[in-house]
Structures are given as C-alpha cells and as structure tokens.
C-alpha positions as CSV (number, residue, x, y, z in Angstrom):
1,X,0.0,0.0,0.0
2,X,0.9,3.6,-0.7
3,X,1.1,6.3,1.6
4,X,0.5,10.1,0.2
5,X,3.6,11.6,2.1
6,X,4.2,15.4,0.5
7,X,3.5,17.5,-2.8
8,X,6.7,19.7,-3.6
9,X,5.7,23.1,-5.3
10,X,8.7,24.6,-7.5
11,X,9.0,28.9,-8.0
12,X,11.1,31.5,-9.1
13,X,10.5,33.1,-6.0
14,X,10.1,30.5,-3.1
15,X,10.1,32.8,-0.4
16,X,7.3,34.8,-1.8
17,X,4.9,31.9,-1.9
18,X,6.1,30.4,1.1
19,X,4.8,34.0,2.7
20,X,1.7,33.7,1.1
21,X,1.0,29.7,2.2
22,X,2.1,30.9,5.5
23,X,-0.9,33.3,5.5
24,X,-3.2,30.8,4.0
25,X,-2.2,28.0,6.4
26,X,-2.3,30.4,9.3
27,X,1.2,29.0,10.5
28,X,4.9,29.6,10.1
29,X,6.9,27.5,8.2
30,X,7.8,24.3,10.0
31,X,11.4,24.0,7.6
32,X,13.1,26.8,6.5
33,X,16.7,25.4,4.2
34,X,17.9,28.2,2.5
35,X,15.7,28.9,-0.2
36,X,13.2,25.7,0.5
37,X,10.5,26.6,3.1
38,X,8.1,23.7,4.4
39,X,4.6,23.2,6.0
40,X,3.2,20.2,7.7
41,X,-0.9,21.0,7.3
42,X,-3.3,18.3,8.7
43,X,-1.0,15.1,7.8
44,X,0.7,15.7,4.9
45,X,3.8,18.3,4.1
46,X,3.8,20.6,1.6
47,X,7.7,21.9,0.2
48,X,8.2,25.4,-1.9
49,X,11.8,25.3,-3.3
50,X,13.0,26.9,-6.8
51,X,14.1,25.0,-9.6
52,X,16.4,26.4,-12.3
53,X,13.7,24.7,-15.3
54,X,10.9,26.8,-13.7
55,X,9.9,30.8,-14.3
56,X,7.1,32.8,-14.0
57,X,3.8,32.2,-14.0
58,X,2.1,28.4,-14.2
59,X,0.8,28.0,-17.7
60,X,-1.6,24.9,-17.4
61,X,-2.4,25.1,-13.4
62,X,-5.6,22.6,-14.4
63,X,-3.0,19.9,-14.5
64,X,-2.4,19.2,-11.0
65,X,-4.2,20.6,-8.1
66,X,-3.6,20.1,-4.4
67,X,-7.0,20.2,-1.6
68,X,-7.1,21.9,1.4
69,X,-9.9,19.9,3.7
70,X,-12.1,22.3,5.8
71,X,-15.5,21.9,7.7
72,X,-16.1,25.9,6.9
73,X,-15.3,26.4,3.1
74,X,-17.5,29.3,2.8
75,X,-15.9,31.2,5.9
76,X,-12.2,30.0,4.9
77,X,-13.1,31.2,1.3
78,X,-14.0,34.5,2.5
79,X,-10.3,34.4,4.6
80,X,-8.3,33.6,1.8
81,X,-9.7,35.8,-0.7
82,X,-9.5,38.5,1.5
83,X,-5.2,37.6,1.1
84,X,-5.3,38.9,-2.3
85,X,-5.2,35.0,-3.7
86,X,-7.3,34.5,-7.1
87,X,-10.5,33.0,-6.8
88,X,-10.9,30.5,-9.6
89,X,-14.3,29.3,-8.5
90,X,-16.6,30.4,-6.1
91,X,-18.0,27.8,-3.3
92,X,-20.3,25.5,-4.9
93,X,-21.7,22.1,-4.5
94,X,-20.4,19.9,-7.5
95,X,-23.2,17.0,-6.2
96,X,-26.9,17.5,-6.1
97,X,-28.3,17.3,-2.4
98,X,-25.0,16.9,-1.0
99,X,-23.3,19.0,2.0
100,X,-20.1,19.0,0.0
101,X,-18.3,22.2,-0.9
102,X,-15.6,23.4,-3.5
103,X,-13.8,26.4,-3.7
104,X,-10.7,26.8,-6.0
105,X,-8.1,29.7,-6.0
106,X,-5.0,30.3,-7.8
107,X,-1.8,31.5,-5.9
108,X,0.8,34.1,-7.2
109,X,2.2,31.1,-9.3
110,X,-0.6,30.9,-10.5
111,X,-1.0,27.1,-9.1
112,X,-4.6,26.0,-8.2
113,X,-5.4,24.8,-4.9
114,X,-9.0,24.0,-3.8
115,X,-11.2,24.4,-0.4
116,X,-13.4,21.3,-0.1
117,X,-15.7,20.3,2.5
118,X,-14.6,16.6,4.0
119,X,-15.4,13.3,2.2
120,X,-18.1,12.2,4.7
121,X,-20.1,9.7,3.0
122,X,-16.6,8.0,1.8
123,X,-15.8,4.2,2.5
124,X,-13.3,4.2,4.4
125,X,-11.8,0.6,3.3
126,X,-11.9,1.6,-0.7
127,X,-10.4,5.1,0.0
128,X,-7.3,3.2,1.1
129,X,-6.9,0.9,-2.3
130,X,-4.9,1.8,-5.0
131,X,-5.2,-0.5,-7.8
C-alpha cells in the first residue's frame, strides 16, 4: 500500500509563496533550508523550493491541483480571498443534495489549490486501495 507523504511546489521566488501559504495555512513555516520553506498542514507536508527549469507564472495550473480539507469552506473562502489570492471558482456544491463544498483559487504562481468540504459519505476501506 501507498502512503501520500508530500506534494513539492517549485517557483522563481520561493520565499514569496512560502509568505503567502504561511498566511493561508495560518502557520509559520515548520522547515526553512535556504531557499526551500516547508509546512506540515493536517497530515501531509507541503515543500516550496526553486528550480532552475521553472519561471514565472504556471501556464496549465488545471494539470495538477492540491485540496485543502475544511469543515467551513465558505468562511475560509471569504479568509483567503480576503489575502489577495485569485478566486478560480466560487464555493459551490459539485453534487446535487450533498453537504459538499468546492472552492478553488489560484496562488501568485498561479497554481490551483482548492477548499473542499470533508469526504463524509466515503468508504473508508476503498479510499485506502490503490489499484
């Protein structure tokens, strides 16, 4: 079985997204190496570092998206818009008569990164398979 340890988010300018996760995650960084900056949020870790292949902007930030699990996306979404991030999508419920929530927002990157509302009705046993 695999374990989901850490996503690893490359910029031209680490330390001015670390600032702005910082803000989002509403903690300091937990790992701060130079120009690599780290936060453990809930139980995984999440690493900003520069890499010499990577400039500006993210031009396809649909292809890979990370989610940030909150009971309050509506009141977090007002938070983090409120930080100057870029809201992609609003709140809304993707599934008819369901309590679930989605929020996406882009960061100065340009990466998307998305509020959702726990996986409730989930089975536990097949959320841990990977086939």
């Amino acid at each position: 079985m695999l374990n989901f340890n850490s996503i690893l988010i490359f910029s031209d300018n680490p330390k001015k997204l670390a600032d702005f996760y910082s803000k989002v995650f509403e903690i300091d960084s937990n790992m701060d190496q130079g120009d690599y900056f780290g936060f453990m949020v809930g139980d995984g870790y999440i690493t900003i570092g520069p890499h010499d292949k990577v400039h500006g902007k993210n031009e396809k930030p649909e292809r890979i998206m990370f989610n940030l699990e909150t009971d309050e996306v509506k009141k977090q979404f007002d938070r983090i818009d409120k930080l100057g991030a870029r809201v992609i999508s609003k709140p809304y419920q993707p599934m008819e008569e369901s309590d679930y929530w989605v929020a996406t927002f882009a960061d100065p990157d340009g990466n998307y990164f998305q509020l959702t509302s726990p996986w409730k009705d989930m089975d536990q046993d097949d959320s841990k398979s990977v086939n």
